[in-house]
C-alpha positions as CSV (number, residue, x, y, z in Angstrom):
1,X,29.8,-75.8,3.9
2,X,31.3,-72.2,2.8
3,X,34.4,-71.6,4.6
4,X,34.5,-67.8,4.9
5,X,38.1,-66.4,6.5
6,X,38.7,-63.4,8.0
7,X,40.0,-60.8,6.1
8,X,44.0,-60.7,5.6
9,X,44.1,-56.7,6.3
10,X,41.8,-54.8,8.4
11,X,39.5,-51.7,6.8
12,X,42.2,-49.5,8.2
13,X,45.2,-51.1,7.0
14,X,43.8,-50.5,3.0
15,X,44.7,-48.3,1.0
16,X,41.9,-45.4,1.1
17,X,39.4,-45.6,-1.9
18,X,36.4,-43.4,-3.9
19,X,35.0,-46.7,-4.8
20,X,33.2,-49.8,-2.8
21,X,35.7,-51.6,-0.8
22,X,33.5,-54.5,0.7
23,X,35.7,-57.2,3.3
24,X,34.4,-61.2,3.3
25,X,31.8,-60.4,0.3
26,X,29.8,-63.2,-1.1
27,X,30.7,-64.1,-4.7
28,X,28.2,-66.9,-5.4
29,X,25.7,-64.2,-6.6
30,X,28.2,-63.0,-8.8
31,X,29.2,-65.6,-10.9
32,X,26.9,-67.7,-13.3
33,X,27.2,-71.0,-11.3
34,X,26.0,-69.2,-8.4
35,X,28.5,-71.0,-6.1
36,X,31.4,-70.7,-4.3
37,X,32.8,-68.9,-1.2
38,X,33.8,-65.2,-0.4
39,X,36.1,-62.7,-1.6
40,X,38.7,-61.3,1.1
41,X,38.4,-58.3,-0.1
42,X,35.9,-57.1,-3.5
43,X,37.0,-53.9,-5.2
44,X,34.9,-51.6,-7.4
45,X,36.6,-48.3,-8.6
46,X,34.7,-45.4,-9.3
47,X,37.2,-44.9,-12.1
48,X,40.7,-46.1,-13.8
49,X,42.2,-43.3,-11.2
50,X,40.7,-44.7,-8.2
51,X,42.1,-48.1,-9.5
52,X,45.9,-47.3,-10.3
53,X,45.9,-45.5,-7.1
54,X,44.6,-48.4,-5.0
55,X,47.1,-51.0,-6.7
56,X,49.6,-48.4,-6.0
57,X,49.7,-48.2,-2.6
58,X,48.4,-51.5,-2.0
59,X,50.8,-54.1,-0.4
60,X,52.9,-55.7,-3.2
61,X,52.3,-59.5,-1.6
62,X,48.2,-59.3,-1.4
63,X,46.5,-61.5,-4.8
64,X,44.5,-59.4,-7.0
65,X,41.9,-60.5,-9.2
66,X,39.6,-59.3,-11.7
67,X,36.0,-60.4,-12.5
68,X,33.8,-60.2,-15.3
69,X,30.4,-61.4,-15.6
70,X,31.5,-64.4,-13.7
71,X,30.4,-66.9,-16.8
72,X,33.3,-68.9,-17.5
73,X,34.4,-69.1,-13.5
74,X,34.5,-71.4,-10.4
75,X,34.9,-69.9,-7.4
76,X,36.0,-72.6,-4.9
77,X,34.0,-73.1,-1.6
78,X,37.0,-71.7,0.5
79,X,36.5,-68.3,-1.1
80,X,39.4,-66.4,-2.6
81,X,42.4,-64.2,-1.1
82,X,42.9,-61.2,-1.3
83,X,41.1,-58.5,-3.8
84,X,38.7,-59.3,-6.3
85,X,38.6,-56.0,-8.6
86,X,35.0,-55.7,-10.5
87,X,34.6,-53.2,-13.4
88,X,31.2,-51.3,-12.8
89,X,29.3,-48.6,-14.6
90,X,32.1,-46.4,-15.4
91,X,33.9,-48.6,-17.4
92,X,30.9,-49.6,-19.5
93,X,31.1,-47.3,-22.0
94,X,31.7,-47.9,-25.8
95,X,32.3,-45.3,-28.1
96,X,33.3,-44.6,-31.7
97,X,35.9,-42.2,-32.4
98,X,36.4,-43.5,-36.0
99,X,34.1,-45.1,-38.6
100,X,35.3,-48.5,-38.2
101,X,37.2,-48.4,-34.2
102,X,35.2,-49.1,-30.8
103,X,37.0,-47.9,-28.3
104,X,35.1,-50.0,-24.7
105,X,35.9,-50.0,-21.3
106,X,36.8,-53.1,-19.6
107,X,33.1,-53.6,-18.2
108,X,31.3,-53.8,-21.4
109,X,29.9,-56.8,-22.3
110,X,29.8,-58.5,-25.5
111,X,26.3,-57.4,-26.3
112,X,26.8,-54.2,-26.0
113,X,29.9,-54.2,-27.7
114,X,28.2,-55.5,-31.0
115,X,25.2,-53.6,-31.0
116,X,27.1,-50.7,-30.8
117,X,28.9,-52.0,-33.5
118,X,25.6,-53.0,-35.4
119,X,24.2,-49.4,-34.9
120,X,27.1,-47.6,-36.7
121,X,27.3,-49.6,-39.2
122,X,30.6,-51.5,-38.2
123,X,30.8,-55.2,-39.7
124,X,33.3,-58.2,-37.9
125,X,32.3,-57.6,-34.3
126,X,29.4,-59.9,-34.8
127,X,30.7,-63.0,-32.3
128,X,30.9,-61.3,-29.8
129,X,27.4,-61.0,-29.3
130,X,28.0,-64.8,-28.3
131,X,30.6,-64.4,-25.7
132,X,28.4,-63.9,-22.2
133,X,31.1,-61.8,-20.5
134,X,33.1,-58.5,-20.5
135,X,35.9,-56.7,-22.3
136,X,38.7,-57.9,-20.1
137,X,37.7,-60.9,-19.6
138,X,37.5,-61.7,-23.3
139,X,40.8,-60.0,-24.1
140,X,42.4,-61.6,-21.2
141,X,41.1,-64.8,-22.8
142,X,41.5,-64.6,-26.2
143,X,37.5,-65.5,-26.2
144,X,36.0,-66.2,-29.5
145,X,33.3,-67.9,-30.8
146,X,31.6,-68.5,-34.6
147,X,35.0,-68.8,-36.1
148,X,36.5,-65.5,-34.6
149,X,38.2,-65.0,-31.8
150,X,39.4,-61.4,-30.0
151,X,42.6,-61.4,-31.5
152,X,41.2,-61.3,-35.3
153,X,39.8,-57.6,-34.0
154,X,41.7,-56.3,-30.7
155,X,44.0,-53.5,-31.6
156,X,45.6,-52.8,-28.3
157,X,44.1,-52.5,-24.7
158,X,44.5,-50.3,-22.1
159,X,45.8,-52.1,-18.6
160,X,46.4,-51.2,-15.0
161,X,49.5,-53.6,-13.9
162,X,49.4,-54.7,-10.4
163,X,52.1,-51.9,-9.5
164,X,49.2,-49.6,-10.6
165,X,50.8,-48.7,-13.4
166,X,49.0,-47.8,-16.5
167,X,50.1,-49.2,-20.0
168,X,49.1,-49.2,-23.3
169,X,49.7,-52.6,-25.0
170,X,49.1,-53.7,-29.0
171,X,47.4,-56.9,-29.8
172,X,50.7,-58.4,-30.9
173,X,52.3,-58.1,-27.6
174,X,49.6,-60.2,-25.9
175,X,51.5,-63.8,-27.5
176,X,47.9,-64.8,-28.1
177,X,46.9,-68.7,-28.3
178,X,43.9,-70.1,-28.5
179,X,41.7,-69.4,-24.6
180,X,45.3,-67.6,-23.9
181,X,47.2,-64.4,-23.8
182,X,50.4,-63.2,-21.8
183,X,49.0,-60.4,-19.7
184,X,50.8,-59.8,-16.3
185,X,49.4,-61.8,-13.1
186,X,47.4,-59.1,-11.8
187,X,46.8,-57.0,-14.3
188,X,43.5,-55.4,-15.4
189,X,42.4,-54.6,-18.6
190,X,40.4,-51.3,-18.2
191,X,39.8,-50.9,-21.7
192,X,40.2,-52.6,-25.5
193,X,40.4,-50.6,-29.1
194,X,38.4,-53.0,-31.5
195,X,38.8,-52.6,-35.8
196,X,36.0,-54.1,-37.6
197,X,34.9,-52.8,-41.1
198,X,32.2,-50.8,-42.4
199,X,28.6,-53.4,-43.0
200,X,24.8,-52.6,-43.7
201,X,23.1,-52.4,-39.9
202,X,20.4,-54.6,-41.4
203,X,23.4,-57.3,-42.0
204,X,24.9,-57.0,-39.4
205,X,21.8,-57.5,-37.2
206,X,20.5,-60.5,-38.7
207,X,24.0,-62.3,-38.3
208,X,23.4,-61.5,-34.8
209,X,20.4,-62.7,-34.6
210,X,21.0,-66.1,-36.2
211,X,23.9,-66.5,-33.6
212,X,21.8,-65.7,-31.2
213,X,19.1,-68.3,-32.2
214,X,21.4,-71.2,-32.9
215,X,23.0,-70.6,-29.1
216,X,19.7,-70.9,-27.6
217,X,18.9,-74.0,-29.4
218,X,22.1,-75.8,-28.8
219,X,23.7,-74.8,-25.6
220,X,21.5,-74.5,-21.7
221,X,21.8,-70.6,-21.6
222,X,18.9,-70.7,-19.1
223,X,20.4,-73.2,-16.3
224,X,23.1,-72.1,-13.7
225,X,26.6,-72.9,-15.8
226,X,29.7,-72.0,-16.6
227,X,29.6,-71.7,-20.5
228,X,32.1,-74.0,-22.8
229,X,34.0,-76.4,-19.8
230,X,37.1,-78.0,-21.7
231,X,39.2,-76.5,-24.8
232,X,38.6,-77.9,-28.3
233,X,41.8,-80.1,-28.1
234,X,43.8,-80.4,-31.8
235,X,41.7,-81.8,-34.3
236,X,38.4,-82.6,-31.8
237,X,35.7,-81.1,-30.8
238,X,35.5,-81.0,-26.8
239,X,31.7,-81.9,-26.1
240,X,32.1,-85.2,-28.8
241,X,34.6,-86.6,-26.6
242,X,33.1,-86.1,-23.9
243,X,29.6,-87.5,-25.6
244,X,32.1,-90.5,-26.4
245,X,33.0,-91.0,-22.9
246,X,29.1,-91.7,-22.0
247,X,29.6,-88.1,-19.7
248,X,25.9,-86.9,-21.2
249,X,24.0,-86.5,-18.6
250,X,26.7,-87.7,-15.7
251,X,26.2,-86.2,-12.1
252,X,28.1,-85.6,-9.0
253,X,26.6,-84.0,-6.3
254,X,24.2,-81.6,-7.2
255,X,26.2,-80.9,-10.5
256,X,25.3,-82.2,-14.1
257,X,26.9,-82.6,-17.5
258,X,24.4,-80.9,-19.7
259,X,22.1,-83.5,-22.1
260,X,21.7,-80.4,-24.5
261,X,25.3,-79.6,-24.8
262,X,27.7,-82.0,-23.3
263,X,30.7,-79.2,-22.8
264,X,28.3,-77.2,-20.6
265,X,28.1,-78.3,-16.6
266,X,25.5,-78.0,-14.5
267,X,24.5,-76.3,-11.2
268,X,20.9,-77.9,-10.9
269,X,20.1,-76.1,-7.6
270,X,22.3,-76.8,-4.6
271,X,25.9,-77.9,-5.9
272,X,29.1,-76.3,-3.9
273,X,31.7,-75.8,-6.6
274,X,33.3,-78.7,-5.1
275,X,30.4,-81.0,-6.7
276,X,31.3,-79.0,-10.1
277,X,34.7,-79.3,-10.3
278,X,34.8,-82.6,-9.2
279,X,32.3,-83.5,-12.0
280,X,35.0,-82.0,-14.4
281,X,37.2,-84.0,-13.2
282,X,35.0,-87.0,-13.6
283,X,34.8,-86.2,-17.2
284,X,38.4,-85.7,-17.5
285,X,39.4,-88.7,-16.3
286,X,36.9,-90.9,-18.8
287,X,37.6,-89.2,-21.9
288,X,41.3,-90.1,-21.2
289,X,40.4,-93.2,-20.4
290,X,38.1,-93.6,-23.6
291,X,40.3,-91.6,-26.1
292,X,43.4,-91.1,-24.6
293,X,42.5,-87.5,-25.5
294,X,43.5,-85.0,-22.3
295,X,40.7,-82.4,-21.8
296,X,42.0,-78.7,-20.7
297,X,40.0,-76.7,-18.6
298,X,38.8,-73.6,-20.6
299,X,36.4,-72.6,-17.3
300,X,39.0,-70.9,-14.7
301,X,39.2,-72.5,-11.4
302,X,40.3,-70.0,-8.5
303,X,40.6,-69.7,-4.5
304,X,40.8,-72.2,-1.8
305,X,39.1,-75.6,-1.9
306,X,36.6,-75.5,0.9
């Protein structure tokens, strides 16, 4: 059962807003599982003004966070405190000041993104036509695919803090890692400067294309999941360990590791995130027990268990 709370602040006691401001809003339709409880509170700004302004005056001790295309999430059954921020329309846009620089807003998706770049004729930006989520989710991340990742490209982003502060930050002060970077707790990534370098359209395309085609071979793009579950760990590939383990296939609940790519889970219709996580779990435990190998959760996990 879906636990939803009451929310921690009445309509009156928020800070006034130009954008949606929606209390005890479902977030199972939001996210790719389709699962999981409600948000407190769920925030879209009509712009990066709106935003600032509402962190601003909002009270210091209520959780913000932000969400993407909800592809590489659980949200727990018990929902999640506080705000939830979501990037709309207006910070979609991507645009091309110079001849090899994308400047995007923080709600563009990785499709867009490269076949903007595609279209002007801008080469490197060509994996992230693989990453099935947004701008600042995939800077928060580090997300990469194809042998890239976001921190071979970013230049800086633009970020509201959770004071409501704006700030301007370059690549290198992010500490990137591999599925990490040291952005604040709290703070949203509104938009990202991109370099690539200058490529035939006609290239570029077909490298899209055959990235495209070998992800909709290999990995369930058409079920309810979560993309890649577990980190590659040091010298391993996650979904052969968890192969290894005898995970293909495993269920709990109404959740399944994927046969066609065992790094992907499952919702096959009516699992709570509990069923999901707990698979993970599952598999976390056997590949220990197999390998010795200790999987790390690449999905991110957030809220209150049901």
């Amino acid at each position: 059962m879906i636990a939803v709370t009451a929310p921690a602040a009445a309509p009156g006691d928020m800070p006034t807003v130009r954008g949606r401001l929606t209390p005890n809003a479902p977030l199972a339709t939001l996210v790719w599982f389709k699962s999981g409880g409600t948000a407190e509170w769920l925030f879209e700004p009509a712009d990066a003004e709106d935003l600032s302004a509402f962190l601003g005056a909002l009270d210091p001790a209520v959780p913000v966070m932000a969400l993407g295309l909800g592809s590489n999430l659980i949200v727990r059954d018990g929902g999640v405190a506080g705000v939830v921020i979501r990037l709309g329309k207006p910070f979609a846009k991507v645009e091309c000041p110079e001849p090899t620089i994308l400047r995007c807003g923080g709600g563009a998706s990785g499709i867009l993104v490269s076949s903007t770049a595609r279209d002007r004729g801008i080469a490197g930006l060509e994996f992230l036509r693989s990453i099935p989520g947004t701008v600042g989710g995939f800077v928060r991340m580090n997300g990469g695919a194809y042998g890239r990742e976001t921190s071979d490209v970013l230049v800086e982003c633009e970020v509201i803090l959770r004071s409501g502060e704006r700030r301007v930050l370059p690549a290198t002060a992010l500490g990137y890692t591999y599925r990490h970077s040291d952005l604040p707790d709290g703070a949203v990534v509104i938009a990202a400067t991109f370099r690539g370098h200058p490529g035939e359209p006609a290239v570029i395309g077909a490298e899209m294309d055959r990235i495209a085609a070998e992800r909709e071979a290999s990995q369930p793009l058409r079920s309810k999941t979560g993309g890649s579950t577990f980190k590659n760990p040091d010298g391993h590939k996650a979904w052969a360990l968890v192969d290894a383990a005898g995970c293909r296939g495993l269920t709990h609940g109404g959740a399944q590791v994927s046969e066609k790519h065992c790094n992907f889970l499952l919702n096959l219709g009516n699992a709570t995130s509990g069923d999901i996580e707990a698979l993970g779990e599952d598999v976390r435990s056997r590949v220990k027990a197999q390998s010795g190998v200790t999987l790390e959760w690449e999905i991110q996990r957030v809220g209150r268990s049901a």
